[in-house]
PyMOL Python script that loads the backbone (N, CA, C, O; Angstrom):
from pymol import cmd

cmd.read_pdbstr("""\
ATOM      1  N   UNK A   1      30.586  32.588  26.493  1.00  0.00           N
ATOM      2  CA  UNK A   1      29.540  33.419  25.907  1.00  0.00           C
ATOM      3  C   UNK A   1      28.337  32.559  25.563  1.00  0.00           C
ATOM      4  O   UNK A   1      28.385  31.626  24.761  1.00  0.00           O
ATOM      5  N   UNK A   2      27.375  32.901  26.155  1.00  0.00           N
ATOM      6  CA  UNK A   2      25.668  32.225  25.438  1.00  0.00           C
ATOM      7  C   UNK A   2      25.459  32.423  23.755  1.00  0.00           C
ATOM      8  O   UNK A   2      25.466  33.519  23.195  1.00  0.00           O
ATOM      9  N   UNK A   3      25.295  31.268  23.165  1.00  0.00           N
ATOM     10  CA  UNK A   3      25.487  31.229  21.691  1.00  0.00           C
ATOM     11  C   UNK A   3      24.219  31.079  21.422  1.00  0.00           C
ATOM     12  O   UNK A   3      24.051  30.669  20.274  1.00  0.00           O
ATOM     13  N   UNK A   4      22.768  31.327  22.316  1.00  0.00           N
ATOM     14  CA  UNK A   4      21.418  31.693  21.924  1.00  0.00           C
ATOM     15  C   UNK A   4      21.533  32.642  20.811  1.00  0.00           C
ATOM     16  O   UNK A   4      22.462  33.374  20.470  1.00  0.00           O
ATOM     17  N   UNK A   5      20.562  32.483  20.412  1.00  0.00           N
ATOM     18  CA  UNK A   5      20.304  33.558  18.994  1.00  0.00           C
ATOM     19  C   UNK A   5      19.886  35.067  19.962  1.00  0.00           C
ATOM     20  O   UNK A   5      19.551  35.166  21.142  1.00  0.00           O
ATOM     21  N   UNK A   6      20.044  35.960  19.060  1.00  0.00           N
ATOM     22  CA  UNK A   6      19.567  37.058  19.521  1.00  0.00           C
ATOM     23  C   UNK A   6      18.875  37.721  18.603  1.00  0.00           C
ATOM     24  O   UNK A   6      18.839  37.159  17.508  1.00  0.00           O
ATOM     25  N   UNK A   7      18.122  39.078  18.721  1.00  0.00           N
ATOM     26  CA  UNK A   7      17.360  39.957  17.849  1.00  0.00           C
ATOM     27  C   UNK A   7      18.193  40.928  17.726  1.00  0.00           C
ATOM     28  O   UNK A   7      18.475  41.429  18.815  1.00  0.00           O
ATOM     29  N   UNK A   8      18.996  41.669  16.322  1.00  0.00           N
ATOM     30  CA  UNK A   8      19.582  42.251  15.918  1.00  0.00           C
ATOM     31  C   UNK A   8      18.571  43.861  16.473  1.00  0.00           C
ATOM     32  O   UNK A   8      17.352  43.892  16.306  1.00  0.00           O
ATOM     33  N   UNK A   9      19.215  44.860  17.005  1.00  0.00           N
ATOM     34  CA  UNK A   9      18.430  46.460  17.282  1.00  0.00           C
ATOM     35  C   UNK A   9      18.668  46.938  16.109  1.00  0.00           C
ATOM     36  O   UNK A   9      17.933  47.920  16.008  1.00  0.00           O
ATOM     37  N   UNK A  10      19.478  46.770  14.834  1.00  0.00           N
ATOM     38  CA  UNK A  10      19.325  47.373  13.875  1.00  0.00           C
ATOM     39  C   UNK A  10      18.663  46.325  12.538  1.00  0.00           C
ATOM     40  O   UNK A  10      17.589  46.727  12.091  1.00  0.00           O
ATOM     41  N   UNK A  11      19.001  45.566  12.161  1.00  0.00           N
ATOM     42  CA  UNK A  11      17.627  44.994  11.335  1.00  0.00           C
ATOM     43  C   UNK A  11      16.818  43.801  11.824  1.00  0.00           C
ATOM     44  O   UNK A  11      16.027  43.235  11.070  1.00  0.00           O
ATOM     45  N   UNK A  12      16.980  43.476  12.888  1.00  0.00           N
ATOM     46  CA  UNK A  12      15.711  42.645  13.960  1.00  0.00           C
ATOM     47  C   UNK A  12      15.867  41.339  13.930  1.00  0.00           C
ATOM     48  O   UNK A  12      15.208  40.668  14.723  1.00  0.00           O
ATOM     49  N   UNK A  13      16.998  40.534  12.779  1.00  0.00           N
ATOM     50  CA  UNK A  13      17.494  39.355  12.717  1.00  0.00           C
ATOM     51  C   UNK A  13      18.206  38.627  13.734  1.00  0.00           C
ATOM     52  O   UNK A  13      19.314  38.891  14.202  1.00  0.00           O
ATOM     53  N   UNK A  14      17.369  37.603  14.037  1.00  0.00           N
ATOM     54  CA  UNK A  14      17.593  36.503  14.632  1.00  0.00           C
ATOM     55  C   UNK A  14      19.655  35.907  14.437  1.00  0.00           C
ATOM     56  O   UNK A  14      20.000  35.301  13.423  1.00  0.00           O
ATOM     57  N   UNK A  15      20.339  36.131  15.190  1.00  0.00           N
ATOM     58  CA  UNK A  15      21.861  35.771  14.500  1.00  0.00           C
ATOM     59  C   UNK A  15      22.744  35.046  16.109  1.00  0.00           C
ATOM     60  O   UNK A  15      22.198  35.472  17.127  1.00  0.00           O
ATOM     61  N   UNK A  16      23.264  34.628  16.230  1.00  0.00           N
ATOM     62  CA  UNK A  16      24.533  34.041  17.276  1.00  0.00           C
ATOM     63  C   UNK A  16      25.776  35.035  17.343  1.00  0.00           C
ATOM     64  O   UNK A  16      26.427  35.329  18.345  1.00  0.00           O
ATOM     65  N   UNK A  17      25.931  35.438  16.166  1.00  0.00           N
ATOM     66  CA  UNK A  17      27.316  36.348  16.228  1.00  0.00           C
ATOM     67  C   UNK A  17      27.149  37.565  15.887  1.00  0.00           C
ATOM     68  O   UNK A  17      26.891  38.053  14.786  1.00  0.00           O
ATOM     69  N   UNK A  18      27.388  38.252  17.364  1.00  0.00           N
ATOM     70  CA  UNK A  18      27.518  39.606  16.911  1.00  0.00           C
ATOM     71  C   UNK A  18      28.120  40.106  18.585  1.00  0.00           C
ATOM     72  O   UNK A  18      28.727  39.431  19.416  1.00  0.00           O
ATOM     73  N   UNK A  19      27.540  41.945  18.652  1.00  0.00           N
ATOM     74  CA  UNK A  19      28.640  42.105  19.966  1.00  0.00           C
ATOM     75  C   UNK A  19      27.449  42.717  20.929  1.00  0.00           C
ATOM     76  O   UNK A  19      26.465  42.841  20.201  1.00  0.00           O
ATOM     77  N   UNK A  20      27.194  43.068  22.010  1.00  0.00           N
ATOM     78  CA  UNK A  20      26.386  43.318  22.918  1.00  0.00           C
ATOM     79  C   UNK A  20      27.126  45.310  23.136  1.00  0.00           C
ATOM     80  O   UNK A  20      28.317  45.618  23.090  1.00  0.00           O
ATOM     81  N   UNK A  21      26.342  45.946  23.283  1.00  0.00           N
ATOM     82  CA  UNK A  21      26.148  47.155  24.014  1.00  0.00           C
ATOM     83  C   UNK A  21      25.054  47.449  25.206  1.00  0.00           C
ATOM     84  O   UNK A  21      23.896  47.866  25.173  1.00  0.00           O
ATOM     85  N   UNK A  22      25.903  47.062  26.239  1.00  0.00           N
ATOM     86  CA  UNK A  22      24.671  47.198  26.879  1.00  0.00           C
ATOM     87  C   UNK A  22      23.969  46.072  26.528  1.00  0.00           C
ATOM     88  O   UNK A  22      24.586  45.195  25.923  1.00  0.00           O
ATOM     89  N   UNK A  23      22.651  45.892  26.814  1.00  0.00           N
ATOM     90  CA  UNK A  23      21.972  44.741  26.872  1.00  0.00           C
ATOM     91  C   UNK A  23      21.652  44.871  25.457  1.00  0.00           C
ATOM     92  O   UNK A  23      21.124  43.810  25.123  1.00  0.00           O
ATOM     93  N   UNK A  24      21.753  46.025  24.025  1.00  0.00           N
ATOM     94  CA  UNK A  24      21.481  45.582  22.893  1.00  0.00           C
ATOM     95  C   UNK A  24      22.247  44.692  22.313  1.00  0.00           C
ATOM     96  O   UNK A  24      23.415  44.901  22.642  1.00  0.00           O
ATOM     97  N   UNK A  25      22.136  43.742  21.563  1.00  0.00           N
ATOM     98  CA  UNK A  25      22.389  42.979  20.359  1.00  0.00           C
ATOM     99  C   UNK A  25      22.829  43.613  18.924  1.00  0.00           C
ATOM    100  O   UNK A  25      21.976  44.388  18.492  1.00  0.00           O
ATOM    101  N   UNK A  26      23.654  43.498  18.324  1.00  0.00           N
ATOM    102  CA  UNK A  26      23.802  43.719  17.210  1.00  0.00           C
ATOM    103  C   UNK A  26      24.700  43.170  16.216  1.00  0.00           C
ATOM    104  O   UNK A  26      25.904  43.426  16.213  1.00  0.00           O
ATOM    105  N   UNK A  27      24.130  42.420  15.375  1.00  0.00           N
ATOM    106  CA  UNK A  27      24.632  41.384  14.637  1.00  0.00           C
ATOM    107  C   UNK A  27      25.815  41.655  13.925  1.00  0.00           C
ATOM    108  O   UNK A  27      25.983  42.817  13.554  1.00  0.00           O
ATOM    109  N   UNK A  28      26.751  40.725  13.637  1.00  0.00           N
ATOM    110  CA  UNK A  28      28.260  40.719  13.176  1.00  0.00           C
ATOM    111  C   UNK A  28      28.036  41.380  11.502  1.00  0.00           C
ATOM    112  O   UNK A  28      28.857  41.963  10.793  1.00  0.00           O
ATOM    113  N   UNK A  29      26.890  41.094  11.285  1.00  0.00           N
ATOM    114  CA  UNK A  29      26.972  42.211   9.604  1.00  0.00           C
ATOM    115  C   UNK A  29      26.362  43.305   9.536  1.00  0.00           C
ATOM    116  O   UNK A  29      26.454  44.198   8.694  1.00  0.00           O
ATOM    117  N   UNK A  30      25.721  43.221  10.460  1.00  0.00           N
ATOM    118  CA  UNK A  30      24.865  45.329  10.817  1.00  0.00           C
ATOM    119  C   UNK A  30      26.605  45.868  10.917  1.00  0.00           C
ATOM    120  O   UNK A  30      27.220  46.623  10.164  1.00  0.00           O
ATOM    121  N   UNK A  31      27.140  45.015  12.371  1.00  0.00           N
ATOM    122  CA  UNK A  31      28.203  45.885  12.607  1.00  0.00           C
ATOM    123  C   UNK A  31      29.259  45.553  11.802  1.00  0.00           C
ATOM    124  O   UNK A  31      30.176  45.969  12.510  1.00  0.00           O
ATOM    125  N   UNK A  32      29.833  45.059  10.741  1.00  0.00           N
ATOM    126  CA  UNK A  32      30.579  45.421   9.551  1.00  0.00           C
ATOM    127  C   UNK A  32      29.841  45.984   9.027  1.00  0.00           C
ATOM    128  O   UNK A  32      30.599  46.895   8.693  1.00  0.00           O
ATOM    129  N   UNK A  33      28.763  46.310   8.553  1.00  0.00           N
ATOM    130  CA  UNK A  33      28.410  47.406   7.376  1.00  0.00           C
ATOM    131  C   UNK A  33      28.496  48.902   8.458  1.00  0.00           C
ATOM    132  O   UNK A  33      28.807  49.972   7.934  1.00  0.00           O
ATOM    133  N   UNK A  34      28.263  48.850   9.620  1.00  0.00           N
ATOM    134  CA  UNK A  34      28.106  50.086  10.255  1.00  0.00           C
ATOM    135  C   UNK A  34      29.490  50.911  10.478  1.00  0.00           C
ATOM    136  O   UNK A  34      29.637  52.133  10.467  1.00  0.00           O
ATOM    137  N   UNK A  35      30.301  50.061  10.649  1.00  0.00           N
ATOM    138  CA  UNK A  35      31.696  50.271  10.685  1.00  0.00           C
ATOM    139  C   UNK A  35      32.465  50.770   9.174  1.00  0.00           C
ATOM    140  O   UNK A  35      33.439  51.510   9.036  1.00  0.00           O
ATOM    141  N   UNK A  36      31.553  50.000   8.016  1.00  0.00           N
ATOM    142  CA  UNK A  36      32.272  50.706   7.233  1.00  0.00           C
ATOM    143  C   UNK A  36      31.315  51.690   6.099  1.00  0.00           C
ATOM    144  O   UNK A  36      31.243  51.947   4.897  1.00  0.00           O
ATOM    145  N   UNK A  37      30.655  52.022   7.427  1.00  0.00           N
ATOM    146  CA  UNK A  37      29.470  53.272   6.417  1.00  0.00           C
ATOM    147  C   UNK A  37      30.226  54.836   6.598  1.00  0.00           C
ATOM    148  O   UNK A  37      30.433  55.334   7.704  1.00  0.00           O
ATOM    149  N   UNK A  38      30.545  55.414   5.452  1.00  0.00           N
ATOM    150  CA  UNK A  38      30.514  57.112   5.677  1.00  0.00           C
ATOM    151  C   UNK A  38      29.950  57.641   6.157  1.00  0.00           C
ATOM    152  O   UNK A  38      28.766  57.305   6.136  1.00  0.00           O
ATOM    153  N   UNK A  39      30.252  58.603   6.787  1.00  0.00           N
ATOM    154  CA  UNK A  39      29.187  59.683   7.007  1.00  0.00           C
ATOM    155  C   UNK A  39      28.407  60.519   6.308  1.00  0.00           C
ATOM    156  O   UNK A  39      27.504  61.266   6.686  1.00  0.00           O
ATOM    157  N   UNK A  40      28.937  60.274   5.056  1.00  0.00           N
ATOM    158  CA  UNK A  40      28.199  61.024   3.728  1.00  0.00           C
ATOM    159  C   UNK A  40      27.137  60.499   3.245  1.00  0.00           C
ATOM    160  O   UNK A  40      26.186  60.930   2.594  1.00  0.00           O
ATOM    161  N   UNK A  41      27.591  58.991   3.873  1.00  0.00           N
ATOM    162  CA  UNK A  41      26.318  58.412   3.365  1.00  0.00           C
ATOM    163  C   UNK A  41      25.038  58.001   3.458  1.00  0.00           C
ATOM    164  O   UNK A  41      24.984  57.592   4.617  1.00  0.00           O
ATOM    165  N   UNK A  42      23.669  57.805   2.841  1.00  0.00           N
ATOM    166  CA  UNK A  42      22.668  58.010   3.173  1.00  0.00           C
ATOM    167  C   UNK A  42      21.881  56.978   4.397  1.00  0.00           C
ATOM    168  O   UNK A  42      20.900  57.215   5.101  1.00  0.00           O
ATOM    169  N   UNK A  43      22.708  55.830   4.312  1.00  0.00           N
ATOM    170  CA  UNK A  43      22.412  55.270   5.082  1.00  0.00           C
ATOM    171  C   UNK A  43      23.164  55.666   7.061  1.00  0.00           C
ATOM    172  O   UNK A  43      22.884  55.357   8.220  1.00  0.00           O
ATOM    173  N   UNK A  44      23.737  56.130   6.645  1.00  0.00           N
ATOM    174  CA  UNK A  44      24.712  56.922   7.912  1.00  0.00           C
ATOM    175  C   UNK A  44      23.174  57.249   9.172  1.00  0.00           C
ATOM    176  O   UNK A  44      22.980  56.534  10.155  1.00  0.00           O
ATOM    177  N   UNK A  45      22.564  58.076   8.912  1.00  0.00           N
ATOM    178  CA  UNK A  45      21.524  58.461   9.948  1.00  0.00           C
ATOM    179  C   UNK A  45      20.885  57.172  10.392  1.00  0.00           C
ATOM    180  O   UNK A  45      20.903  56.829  11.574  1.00  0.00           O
ATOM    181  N   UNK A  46      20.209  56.317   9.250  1.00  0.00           N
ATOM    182  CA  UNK A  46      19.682  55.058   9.634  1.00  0.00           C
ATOM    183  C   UNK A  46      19.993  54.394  11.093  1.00  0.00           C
ATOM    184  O   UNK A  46      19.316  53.943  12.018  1.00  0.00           O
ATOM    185  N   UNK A  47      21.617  54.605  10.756  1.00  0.00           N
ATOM    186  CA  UNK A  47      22.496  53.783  11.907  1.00  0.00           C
ATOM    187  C   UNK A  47      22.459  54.373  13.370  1.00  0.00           C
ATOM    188  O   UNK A  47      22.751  53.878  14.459  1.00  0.00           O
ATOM    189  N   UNK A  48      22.007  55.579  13.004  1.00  0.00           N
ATOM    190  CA  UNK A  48      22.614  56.814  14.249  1.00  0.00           C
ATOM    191  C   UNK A  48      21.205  56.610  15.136  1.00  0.00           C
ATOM    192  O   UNK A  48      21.204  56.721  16.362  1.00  0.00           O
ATOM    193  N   UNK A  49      19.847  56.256  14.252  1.00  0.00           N
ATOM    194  CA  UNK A  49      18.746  56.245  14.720  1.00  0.00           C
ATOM    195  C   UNK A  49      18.697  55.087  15.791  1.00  0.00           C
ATOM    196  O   UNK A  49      18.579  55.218  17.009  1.00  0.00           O
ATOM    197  N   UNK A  50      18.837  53.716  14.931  1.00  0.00           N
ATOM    198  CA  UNK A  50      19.197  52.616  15.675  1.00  0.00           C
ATOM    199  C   UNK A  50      20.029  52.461  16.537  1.00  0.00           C
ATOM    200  O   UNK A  50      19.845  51.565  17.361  1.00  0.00           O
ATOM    201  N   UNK A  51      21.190  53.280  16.609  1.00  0.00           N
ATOM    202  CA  UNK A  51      21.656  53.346  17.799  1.00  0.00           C
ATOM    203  C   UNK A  51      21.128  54.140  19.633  1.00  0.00           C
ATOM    204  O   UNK A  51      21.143  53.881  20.836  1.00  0.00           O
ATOM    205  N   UNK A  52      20.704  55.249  18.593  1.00  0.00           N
ATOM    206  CA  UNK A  52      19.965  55.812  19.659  1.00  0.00           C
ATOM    207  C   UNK A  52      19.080  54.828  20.239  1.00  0.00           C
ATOM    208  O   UNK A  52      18.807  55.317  21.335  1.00  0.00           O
ATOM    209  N   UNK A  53      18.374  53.541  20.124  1.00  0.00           N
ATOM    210  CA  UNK A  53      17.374  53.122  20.792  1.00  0.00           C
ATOM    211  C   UNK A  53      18.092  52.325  22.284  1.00  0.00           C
ATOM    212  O   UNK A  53      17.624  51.926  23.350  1.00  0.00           O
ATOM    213  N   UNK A  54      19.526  52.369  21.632  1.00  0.00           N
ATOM    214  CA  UNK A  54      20.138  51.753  23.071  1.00  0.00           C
ATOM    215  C   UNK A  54      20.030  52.479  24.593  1.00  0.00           C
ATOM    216  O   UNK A  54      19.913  51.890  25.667  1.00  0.00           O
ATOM    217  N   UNK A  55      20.083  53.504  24.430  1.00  0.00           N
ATOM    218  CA  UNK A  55      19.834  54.633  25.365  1.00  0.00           C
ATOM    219  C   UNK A  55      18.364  54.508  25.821  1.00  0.00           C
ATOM    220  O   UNK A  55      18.184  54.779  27.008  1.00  0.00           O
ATOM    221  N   UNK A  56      17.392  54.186  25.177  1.00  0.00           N
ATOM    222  CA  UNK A  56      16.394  53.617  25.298  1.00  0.00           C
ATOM    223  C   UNK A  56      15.293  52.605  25.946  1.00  0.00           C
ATOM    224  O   UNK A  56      14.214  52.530  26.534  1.00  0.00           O
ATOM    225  N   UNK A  57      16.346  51.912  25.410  1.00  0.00           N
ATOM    226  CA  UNK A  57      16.103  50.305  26.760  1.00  0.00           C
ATOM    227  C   UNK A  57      15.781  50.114  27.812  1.00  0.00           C
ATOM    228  O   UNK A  57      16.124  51.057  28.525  1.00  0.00           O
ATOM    229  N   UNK A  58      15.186  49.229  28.430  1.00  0.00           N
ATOM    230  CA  UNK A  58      15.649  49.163  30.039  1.00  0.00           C
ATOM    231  C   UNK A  58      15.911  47.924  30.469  1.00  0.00           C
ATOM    232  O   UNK A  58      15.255  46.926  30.173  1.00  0.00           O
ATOM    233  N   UNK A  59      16.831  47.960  31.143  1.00  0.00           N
ATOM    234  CA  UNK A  59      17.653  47.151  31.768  1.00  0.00           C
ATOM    235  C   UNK A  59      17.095  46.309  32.803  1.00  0.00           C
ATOM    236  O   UNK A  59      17.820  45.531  33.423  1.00  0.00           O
TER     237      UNK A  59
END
""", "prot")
cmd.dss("prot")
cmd.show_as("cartoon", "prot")
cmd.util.cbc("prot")
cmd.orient("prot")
């Protein structure tokens, strides 16, 4: 695996560890907090938004 830094798609941070979707990036603590967000909770859409931008992209 390339241990370049990358730009987090959900808070834009520069990080080495995290997991790829597709060509997005998303850092190892977006995705523990995303993983353990409710759906009740307010930050819940935040996530849903940022995800949507993967669909987005181009490849």
């Amino acid at each position: 695996m390339d241990l370049k830094e990358k730009n987090c798609i959900v808070c834009g941070e520069s990080n080495k560890e995290g997991i790829f979707i597709w060509e997005a990036f998303i850092c190892q603590s977006c995705e523990q907090e995303m993983v353990h967000t409710d759906v009740m909770d307010a930050k819940y859409p935040f996530f849903i938004e940022k995800m949507k931008n993967i669909w987005k992209m181009e490849a």
